[in-house]
C-alpha positions as CSV (number, residue, x, y, z in Angstrom):
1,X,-5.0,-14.6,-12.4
2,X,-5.5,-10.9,-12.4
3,X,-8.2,-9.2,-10.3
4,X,-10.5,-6.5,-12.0
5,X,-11.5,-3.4,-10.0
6,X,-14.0,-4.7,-8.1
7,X,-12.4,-7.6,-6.6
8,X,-9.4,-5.8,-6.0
9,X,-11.6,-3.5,-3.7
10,X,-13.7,-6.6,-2.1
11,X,-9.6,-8.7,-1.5
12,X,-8.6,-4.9,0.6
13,X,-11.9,-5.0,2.5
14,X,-12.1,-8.5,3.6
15,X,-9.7,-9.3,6.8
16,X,-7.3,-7.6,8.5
17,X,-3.6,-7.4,6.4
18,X,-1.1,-5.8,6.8
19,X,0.5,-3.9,3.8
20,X,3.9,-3.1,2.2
21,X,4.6,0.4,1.4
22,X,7.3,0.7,-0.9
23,X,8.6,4.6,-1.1
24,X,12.3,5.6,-3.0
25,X,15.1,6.8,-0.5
26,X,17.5,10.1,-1.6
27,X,19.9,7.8,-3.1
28,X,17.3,5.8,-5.2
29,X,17.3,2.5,-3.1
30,X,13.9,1.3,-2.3
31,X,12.9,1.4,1.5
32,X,10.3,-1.1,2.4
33,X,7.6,-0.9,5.7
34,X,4.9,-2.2,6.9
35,X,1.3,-0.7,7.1
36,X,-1.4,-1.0,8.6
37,X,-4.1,0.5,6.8
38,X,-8.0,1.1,6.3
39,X,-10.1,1.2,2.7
40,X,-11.8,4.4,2.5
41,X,-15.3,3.1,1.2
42,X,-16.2,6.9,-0.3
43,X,-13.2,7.0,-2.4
44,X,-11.7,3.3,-2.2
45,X,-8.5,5.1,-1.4
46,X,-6.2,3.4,1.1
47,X,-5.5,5.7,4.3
48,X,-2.9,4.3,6.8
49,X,-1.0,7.1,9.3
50,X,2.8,7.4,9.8
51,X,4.6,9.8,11.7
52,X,6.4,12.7,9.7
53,X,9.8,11.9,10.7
54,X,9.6,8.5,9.5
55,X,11.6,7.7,6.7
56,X,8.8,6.7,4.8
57,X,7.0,10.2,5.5
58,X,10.1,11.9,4.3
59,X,10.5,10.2,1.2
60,X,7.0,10.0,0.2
61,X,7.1,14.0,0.4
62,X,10.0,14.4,-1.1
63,X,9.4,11.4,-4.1
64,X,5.7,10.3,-4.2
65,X,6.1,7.2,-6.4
66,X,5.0,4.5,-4.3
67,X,4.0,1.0,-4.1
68,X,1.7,-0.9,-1.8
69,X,1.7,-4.7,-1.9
70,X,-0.9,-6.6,0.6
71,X,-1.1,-9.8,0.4
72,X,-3.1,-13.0,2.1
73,X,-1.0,-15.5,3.4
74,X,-3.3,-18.3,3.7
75,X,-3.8,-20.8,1.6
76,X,-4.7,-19.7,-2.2
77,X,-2.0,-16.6,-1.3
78,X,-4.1,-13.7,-3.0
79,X,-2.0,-10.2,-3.2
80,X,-3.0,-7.3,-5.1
81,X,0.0,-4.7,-5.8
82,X,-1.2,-0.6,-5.6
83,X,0.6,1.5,-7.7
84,X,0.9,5.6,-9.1
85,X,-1.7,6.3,-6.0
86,X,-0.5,9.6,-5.0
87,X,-1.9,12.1,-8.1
């Protein structure tokens, strides 16, 4: 079942998960890593920190098509997928 706006916002602010960020290395190949992350409750935008070495940092500077997958892992297994974020 697909989740409108609103309980896509509700699913990032309830509990603590850990998301997925998917970012696109030099070569094209995916490179996934976990985040931990916060819901801004102004914008609803999704702020996590990294280091700007990190491969991540690089890429997402370089290529800022990303994906973010968080997902519940208890029973019912909820996820909501983020994607085109960085306009």
């Amino acid at each position: 079942m697909k989740m409108n706006s609103d309980e896509i916002h509700h699913f990032l602010r309830h509990g603590t998960f850990t998301g997925k960020i998917a970012t696109v290395r030099t070569d094209g190949r995916p490179h996934l890593a976990p985040v931990w992350f916060v819901l801004d409750e102004n914008n609803k935008d999704i702020i996590f920190t990294t280091w700007y070495t990190s491969q991540k940092a690089k890429n997402i500077l370089r290529d800022p098509r990303v994906s973010v997958s968080v997902d519940d892992q208890s029973p019912l297994y909820s996820f909501v997928i983020l994607e085109d974020m960085l306009k």
